[in-house]
PDBQT receptor file of N, H, CA, C and O in Angstrom, charges set to zero:
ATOM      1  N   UNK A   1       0.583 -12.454  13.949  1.00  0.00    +0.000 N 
ATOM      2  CA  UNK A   1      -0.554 -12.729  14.804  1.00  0.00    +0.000 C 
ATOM      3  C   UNK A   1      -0.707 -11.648  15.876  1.00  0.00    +0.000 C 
ATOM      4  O   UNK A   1      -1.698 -10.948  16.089  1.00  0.00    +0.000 OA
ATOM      5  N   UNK A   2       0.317 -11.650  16.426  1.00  0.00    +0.000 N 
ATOM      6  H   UNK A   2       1.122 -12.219  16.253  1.00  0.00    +0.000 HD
ATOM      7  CA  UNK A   2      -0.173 -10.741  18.031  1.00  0.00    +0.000 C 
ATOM      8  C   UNK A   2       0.073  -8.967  17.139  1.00  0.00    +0.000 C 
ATOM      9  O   UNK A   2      -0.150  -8.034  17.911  1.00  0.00    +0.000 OA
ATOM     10  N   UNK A   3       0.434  -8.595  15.864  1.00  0.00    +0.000 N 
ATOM     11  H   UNK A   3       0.616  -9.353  15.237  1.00  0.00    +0.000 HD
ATOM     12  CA  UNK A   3       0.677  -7.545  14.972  1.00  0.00    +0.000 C 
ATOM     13  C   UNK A   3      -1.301  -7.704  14.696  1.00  0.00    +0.000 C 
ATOM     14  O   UNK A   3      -1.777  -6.616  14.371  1.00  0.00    +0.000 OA
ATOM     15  N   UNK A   4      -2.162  -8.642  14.776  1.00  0.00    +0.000 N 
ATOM     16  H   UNK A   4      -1.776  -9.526  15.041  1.00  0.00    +0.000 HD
ATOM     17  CA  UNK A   4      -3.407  -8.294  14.080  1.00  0.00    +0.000 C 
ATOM     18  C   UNK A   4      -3.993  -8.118  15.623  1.00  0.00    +0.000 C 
ATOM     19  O   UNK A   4      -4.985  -7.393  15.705  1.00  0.00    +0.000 OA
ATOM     20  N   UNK A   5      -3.560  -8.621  16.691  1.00  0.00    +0.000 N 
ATOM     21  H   UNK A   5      -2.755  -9.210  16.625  1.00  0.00    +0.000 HD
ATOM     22  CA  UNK A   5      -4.353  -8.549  17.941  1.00  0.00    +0.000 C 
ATOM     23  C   UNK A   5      -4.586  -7.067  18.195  1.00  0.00    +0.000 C 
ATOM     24  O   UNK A   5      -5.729  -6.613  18.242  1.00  0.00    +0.000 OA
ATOM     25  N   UNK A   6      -3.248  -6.133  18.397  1.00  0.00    +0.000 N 
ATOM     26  H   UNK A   6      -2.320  -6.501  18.359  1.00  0.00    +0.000 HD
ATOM     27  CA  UNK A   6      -2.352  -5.172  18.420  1.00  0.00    +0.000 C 
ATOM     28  C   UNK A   6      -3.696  -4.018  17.196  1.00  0.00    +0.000 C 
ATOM     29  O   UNK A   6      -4.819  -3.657  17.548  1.00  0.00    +0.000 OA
ATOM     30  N   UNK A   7      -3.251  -3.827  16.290  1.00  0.00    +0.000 N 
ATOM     31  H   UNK A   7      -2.339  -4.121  16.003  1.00  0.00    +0.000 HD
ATOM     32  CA  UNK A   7      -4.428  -3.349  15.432  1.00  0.00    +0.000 C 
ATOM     33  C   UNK A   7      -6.113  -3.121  15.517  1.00  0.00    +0.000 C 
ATOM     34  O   UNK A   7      -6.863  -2.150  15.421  1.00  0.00    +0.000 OA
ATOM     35  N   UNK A   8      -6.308  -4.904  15.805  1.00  0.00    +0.000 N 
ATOM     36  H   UNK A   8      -5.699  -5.693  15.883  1.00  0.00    +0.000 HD
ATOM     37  CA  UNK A   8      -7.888  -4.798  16.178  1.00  0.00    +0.000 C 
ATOM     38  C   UNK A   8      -8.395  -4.210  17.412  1.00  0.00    +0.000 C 
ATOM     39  O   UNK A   8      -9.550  -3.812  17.562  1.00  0.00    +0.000 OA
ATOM     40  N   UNK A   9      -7.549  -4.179  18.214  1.00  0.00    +0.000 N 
ATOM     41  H   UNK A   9      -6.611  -4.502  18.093  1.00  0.00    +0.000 HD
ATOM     42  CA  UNK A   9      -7.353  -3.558  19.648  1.00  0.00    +0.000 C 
ATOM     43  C   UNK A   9      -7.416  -2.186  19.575  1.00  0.00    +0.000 C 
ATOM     44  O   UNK A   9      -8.428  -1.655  20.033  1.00  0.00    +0.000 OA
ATOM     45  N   UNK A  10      -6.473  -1.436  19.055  1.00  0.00    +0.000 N 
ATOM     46  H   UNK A  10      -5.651  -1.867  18.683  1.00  0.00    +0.000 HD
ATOM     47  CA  UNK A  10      -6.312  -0.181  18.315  1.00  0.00    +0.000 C 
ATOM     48  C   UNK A  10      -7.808   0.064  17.785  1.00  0.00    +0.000 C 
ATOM     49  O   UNK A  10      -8.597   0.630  18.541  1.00  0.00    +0.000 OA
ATOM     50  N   UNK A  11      -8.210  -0.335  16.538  1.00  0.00    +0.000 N 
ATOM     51  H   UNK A  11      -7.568  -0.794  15.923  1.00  0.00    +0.000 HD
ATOM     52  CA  UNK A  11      -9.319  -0.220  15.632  1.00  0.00    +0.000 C 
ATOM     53  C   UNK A  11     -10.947  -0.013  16.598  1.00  0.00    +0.000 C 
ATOM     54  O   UNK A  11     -11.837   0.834  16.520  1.00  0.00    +0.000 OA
ATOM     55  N   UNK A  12     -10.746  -1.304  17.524  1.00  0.00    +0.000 N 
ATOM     56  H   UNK A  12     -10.023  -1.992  17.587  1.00  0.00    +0.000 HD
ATOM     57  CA  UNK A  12     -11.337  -1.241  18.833  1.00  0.00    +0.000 C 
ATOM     58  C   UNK A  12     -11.658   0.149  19.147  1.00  0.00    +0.000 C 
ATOM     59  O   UNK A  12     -12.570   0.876  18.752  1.00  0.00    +0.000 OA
ATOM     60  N   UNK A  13     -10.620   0.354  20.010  1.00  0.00    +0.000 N 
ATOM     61  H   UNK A  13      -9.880  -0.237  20.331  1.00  0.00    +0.000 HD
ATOM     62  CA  UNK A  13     -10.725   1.752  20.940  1.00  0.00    +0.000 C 
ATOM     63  C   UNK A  13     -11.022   2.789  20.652  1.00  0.00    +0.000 C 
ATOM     64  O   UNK A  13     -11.630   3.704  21.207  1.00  0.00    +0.000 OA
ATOM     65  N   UNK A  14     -10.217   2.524  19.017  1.00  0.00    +0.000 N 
ATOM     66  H   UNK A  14      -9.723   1.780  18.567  1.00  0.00    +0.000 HD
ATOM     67  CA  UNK A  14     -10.713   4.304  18.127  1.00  0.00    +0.000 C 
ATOM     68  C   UNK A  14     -12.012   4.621  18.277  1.00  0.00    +0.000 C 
ATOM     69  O   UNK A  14     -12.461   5.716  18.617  1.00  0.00    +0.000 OA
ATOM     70  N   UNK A  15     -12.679   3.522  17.985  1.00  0.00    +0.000 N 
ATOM     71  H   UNK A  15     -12.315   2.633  17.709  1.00  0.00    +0.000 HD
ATOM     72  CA  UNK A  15     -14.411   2.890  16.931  1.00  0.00    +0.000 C 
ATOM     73  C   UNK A  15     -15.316   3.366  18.788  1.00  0.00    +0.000 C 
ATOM     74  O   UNK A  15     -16.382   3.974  18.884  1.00  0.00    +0.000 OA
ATOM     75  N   UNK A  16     -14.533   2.894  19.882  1.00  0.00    +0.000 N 
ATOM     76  H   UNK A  16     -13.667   2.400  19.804  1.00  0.00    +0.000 HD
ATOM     77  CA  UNK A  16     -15.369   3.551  20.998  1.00  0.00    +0.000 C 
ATOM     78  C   UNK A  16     -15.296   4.727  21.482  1.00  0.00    +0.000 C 
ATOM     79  O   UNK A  16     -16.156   5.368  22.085  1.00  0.00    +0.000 OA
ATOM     80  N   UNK A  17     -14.000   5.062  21.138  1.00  0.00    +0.000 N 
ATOM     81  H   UNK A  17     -13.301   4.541  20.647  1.00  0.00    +0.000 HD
ATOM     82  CA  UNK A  17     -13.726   7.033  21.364  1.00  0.00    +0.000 C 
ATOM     83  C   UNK A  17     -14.852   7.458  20.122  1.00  0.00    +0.000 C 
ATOM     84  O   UNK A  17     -15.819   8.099  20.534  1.00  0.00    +0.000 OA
ATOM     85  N   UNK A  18     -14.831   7.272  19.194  1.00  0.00    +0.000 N 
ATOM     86  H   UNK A  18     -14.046   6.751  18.859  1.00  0.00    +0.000 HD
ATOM     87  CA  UNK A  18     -15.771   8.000  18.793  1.00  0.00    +0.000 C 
ATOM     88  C   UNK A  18     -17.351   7.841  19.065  1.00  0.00    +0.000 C 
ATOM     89  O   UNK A  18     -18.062   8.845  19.105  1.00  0.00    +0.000 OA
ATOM     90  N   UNK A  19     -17.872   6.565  19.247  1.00  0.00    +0.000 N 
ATOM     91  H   UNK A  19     -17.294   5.749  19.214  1.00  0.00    +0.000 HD
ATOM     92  CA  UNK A  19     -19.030   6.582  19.403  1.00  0.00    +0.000 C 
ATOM     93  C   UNK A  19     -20.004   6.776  20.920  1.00  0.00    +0.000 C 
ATOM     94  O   UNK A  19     -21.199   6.810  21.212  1.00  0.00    +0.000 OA
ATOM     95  N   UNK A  20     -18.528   6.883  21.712  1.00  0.00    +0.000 N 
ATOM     96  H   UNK A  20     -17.557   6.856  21.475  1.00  0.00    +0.000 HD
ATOM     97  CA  UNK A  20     -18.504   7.945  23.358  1.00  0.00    +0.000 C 
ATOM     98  C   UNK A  20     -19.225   8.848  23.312  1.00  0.00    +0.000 C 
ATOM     99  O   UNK A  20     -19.227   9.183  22.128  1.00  0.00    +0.000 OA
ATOM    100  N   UNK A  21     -20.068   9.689  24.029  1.00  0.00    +0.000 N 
ATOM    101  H   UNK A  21     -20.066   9.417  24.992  1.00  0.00    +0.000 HD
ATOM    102  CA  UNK A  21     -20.456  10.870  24.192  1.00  0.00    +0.000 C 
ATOM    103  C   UNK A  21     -19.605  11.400  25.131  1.00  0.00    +0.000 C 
ATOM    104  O   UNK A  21     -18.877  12.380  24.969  1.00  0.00    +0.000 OA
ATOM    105  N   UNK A  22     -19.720  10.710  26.138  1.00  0.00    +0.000 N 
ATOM    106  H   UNK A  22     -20.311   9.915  26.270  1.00  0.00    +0.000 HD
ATOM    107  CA  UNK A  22     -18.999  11.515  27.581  1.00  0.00    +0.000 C 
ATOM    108  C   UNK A  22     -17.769  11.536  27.376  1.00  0.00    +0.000 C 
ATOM    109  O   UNK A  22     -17.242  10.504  26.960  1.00  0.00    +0.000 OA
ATOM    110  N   UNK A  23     -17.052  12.596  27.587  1.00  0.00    +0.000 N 
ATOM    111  H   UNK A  23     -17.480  13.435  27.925  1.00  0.00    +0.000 HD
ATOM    112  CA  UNK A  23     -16.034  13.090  27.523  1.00  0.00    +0.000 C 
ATOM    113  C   UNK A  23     -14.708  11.837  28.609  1.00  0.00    +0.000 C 
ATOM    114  O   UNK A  23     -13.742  11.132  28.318  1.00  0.00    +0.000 OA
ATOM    115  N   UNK A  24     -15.208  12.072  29.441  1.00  0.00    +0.000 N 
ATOM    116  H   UNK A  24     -15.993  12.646  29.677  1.00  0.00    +0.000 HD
ATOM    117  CA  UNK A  24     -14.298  11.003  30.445  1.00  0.00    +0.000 C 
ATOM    118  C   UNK A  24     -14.210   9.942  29.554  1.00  0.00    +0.000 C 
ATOM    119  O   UNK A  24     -13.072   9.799  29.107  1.00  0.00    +0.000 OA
ATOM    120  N   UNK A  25     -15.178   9.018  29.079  1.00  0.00    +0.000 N 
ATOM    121  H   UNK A  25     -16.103   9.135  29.441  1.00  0.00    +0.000 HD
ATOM    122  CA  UNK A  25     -15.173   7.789  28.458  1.00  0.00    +0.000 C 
ATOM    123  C   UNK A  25     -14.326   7.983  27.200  1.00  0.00    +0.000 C 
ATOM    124  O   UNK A  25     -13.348   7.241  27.110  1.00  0.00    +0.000 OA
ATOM    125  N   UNK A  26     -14.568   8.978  26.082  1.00  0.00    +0.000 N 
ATOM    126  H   UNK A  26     -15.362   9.582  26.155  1.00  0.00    +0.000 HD
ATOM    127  CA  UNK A  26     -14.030   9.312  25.160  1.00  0.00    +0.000 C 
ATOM    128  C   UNK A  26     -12.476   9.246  25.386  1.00  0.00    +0.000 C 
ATOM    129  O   UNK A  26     -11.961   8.394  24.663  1.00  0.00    +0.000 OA
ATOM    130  N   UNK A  27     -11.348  10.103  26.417  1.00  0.00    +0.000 N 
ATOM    131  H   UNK A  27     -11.767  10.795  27.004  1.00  0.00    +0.000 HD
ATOM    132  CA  UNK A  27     -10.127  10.719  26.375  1.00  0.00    +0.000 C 
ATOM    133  C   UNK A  27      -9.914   8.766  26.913  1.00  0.00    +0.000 C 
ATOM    134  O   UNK A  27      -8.964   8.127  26.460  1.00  0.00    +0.000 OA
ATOM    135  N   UNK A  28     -11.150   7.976  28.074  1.00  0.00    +0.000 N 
ATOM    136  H   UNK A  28     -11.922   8.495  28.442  1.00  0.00    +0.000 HD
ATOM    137  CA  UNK A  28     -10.285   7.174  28.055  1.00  0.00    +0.000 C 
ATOM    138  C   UNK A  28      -9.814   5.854  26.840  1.00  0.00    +0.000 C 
ATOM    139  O   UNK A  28      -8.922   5.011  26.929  1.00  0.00    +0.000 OA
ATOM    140  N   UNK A  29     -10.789   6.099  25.767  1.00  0.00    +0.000 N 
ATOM    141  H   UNK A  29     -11.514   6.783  25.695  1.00  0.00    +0.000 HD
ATOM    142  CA  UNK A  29     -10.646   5.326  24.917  1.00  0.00    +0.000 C 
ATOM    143  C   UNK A  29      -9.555   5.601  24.008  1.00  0.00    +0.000 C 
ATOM    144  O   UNK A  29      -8.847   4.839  23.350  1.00  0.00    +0.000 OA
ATOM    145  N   UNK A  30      -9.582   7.117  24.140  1.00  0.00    +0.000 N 
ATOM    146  H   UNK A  30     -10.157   7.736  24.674  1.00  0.00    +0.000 HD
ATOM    147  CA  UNK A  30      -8.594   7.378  22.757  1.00  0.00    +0.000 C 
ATOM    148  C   UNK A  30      -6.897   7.078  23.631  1.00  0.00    +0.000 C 
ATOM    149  O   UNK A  30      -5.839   6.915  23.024  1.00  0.00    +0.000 OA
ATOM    150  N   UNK A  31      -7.060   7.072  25.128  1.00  0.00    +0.000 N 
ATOM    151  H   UNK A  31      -7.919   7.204  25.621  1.00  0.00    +0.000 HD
ATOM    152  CA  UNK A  31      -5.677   7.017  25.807  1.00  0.00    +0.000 C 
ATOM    153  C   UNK A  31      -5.545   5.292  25.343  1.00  0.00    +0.000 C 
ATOM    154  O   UNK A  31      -4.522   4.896  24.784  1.00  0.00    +0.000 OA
ATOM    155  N   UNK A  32      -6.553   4.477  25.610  1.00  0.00    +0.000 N 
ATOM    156  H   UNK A  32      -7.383   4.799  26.064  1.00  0.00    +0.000 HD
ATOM    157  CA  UNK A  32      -6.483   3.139  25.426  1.00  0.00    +0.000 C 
ATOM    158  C   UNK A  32      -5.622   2.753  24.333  1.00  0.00    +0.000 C 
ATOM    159  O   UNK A  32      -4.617   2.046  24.412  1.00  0.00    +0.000 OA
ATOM    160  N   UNK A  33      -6.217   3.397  23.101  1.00  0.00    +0.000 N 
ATOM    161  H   UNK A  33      -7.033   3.972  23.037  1.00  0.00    +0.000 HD
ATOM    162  CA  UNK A  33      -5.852   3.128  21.949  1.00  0.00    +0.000 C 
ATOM    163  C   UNK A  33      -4.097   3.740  21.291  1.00  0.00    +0.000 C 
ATOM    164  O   UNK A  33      -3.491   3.160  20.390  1.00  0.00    +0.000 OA
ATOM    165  N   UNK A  34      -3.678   4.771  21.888  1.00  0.00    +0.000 N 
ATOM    166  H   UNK A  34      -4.170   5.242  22.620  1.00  0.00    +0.000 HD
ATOM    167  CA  UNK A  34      -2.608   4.781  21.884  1.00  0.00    +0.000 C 
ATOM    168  C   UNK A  34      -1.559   3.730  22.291  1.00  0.00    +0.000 C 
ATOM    169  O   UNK A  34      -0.677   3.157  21.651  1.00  0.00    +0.000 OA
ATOM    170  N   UNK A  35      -2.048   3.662  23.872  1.00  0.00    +0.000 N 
ATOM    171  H   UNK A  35      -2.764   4.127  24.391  1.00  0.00    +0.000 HD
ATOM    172  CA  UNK A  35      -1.499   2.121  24.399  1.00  0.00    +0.000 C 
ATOM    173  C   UNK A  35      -1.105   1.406  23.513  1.00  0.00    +0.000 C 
ATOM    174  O   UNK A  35       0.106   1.321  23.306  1.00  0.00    +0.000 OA
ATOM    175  N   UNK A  36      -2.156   0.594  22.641  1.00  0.00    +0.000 N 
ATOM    176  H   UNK A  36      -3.140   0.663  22.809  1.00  0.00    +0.000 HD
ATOM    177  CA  UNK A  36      -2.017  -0.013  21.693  1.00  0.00    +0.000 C 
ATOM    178  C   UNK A  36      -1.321   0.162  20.810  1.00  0.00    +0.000 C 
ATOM    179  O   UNK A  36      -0.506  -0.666  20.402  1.00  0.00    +0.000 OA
ATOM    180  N   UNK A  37      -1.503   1.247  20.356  1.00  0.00    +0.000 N 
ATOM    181  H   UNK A  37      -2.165   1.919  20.687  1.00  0.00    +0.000 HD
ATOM    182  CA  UNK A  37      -0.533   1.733  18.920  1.00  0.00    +0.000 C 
ATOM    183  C   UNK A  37       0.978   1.806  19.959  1.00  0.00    +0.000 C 
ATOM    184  O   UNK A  37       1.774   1.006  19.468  1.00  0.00    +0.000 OA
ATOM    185  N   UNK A  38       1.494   2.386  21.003  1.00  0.00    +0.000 N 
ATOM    186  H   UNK A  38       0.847   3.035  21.402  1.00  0.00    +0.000 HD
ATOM    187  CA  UNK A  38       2.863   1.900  21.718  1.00  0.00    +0.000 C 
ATOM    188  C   UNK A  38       3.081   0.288  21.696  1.00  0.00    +0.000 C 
ATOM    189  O   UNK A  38       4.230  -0.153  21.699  1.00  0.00    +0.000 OA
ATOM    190  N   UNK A  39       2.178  -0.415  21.678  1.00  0.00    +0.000 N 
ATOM    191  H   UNK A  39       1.244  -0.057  21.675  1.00  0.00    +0.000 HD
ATOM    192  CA  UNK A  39       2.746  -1.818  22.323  1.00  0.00    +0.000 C 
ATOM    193  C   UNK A  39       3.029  -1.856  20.793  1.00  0.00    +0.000 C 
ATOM    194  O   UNK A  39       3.793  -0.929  20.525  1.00  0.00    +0.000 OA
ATOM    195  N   UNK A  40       2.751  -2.471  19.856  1.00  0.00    +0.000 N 
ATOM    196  H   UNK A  40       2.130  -3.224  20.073  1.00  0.00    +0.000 HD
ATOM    197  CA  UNK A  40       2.664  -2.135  18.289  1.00  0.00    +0.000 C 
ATOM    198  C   UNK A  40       4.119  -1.649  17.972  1.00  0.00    +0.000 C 
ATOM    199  O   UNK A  40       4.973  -2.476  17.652  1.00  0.00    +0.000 OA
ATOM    200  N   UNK A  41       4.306  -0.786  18.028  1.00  0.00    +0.000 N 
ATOM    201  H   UNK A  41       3.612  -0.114  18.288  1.00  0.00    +0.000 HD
ATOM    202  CA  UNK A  41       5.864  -0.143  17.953  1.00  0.00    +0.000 C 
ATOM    203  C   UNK A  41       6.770  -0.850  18.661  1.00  0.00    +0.000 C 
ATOM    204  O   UNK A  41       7.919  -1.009  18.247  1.00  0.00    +0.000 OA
ATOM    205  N   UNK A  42       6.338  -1.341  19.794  1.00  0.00    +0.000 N 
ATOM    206  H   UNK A  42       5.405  -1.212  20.130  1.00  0.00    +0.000 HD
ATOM    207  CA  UNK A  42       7.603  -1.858  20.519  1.00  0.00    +0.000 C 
ATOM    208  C   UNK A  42       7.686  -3.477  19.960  1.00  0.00    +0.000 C 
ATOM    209  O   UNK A  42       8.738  -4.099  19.815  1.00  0.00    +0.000 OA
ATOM    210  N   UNK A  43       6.579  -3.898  19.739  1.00  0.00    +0.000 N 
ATOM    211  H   UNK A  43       5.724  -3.392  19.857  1.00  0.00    +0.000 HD
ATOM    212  CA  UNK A  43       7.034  -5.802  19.278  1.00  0.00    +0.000 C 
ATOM    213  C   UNK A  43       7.696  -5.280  17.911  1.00  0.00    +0.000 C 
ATOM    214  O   UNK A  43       8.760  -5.801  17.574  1.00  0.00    +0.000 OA
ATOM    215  N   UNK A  44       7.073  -4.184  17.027  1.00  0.00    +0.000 N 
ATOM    216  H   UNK A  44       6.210  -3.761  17.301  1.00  0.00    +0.000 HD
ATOM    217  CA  UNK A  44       7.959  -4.422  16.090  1.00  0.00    +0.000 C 
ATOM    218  C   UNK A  44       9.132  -4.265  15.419  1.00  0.00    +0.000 C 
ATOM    219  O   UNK A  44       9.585  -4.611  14.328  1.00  0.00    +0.000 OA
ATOM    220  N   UNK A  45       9.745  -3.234  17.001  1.00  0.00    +0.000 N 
ATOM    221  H   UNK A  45       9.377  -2.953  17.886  1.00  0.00    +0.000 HD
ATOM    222  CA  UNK A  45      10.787  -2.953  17.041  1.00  0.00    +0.000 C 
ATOM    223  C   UNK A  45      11.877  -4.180  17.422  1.00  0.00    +0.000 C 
ATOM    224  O   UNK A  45      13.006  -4.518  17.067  1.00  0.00    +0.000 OA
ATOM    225  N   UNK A  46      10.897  -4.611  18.311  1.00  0.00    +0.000 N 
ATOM    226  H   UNK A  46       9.980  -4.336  18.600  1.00  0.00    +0.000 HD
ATOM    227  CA  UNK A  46      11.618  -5.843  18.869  1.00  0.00    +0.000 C 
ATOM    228  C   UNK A  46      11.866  -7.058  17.831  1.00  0.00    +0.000 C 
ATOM    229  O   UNK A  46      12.910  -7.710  17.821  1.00  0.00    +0.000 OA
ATOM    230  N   UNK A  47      10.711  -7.293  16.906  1.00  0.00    +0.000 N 
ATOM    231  H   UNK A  47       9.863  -6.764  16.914  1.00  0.00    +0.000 HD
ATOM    232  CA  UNK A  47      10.572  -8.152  15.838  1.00  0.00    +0.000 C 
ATOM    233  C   UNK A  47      12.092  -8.028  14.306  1.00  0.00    +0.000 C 
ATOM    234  O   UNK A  47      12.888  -8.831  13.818  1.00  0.00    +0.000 OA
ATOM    235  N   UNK A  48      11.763  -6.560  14.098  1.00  0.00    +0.000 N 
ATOM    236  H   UNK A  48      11.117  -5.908  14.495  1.00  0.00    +0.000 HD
ATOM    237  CA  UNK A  48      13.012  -5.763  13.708  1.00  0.00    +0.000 C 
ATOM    238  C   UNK A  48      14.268  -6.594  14.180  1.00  0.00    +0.000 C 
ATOM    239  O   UNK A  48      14.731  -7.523  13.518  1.00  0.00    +0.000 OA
ATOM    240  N   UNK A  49      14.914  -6.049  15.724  1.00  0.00    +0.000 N 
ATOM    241  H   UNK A  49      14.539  -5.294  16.261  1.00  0.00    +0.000 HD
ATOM    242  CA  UNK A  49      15.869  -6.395  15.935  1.00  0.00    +0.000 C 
ATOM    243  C   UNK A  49      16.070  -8.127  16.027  1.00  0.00    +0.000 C 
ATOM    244  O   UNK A  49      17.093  -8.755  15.755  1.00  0.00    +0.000 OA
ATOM    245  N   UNK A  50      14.875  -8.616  16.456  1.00  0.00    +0.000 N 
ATOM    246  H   UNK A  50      14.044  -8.105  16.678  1.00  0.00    +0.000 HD
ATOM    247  CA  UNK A  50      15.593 -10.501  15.819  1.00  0.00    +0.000 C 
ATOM    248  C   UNK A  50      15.499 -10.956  14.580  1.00  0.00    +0.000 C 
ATOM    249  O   UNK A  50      16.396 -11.701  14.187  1.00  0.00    +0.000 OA
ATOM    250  N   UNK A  51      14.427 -10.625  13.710  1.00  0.00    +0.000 N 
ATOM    251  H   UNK A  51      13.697 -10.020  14.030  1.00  0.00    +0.000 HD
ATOM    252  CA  UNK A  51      14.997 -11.352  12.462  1.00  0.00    +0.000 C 
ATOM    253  C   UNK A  51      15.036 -10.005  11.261  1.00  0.00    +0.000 C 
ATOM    254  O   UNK A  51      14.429 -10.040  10.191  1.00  0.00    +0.000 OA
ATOM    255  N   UNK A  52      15.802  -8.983  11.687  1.00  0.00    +0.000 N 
ATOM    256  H   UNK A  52      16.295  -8.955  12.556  1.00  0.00    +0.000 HD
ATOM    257  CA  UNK A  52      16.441  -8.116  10.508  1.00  0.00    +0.000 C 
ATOM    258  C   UNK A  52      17.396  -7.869  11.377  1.00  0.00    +0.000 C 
ATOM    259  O   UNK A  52      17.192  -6.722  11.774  1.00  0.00    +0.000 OA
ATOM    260  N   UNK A  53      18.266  -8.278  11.862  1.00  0.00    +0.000 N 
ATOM    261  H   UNK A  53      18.431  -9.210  11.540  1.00  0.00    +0.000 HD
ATOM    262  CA  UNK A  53      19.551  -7.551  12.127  1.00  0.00    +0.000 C 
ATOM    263  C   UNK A  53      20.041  -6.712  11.357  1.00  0.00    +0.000 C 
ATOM    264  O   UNK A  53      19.907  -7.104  10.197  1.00  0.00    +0.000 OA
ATOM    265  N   UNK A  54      20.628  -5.591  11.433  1.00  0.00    +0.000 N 
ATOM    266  H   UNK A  54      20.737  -5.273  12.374  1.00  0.00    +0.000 HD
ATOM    267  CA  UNK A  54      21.785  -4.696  10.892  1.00  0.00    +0.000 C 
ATOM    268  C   UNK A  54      22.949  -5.282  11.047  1.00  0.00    +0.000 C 
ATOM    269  O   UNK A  54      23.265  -5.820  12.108  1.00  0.00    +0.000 OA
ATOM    270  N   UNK A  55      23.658  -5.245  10.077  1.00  0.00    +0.000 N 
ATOM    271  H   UNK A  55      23.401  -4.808   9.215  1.00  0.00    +0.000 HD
ATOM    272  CA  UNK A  55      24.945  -5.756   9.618  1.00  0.00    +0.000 C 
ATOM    273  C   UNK A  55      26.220  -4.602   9.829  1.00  0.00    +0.000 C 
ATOM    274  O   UNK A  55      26.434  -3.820   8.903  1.00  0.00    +0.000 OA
ATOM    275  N   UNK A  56      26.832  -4.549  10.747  1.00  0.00    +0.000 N 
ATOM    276  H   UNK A  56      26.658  -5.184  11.499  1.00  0.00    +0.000 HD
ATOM    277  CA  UNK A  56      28.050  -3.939  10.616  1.00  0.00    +0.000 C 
ATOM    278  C   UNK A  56      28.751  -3.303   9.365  1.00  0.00    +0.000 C 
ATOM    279  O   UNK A  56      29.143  -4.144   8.556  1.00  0.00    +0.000 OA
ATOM    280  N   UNK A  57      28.928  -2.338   9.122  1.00  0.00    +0.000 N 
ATOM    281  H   UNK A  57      28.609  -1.655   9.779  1.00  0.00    +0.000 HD
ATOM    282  CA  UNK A  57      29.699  -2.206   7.813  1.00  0.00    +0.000 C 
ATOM    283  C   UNK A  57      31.402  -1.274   8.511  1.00  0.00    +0.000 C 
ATOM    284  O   UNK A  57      31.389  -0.658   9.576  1.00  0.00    +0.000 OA
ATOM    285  N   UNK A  58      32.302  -1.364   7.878  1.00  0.00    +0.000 N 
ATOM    286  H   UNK A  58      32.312  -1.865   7.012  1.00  0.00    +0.000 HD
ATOM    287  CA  UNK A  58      33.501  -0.240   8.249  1.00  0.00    +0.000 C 
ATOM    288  C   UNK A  58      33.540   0.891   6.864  1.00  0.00    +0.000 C 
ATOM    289  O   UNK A  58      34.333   1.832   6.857  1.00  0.00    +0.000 OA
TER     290      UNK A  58
């Protein structure tokens, strides 16, 4: 769920950086949308570490 919020959010911002003219508006959409794509990485890093643990090996 919050993995499709995360995306459409993303998909969002891209879809207004491009259809921006002004430059200010543009860099701030495409900064927006990174945001997004970071938060994205981090739940699913976080998601990763609770239900895939890595298993110890020797």
């Amino acid at each position: 769920m919050s993995e499709d919020i995360e995306t459409k959010s993303y998909d969002l911002y891209r879809k207004a950086a491009s259809d921006t003219a002004a430059l200010l508006g543009k860099q701030t959409f495409e900064f927006l949308a990174e945001e997004e794509r970071k938060h994205f990485d981090i739940l699913m890093m976080r998601y990763d570490s609770l239900f895939r643990p890595v298993s110890w090996s020797a």
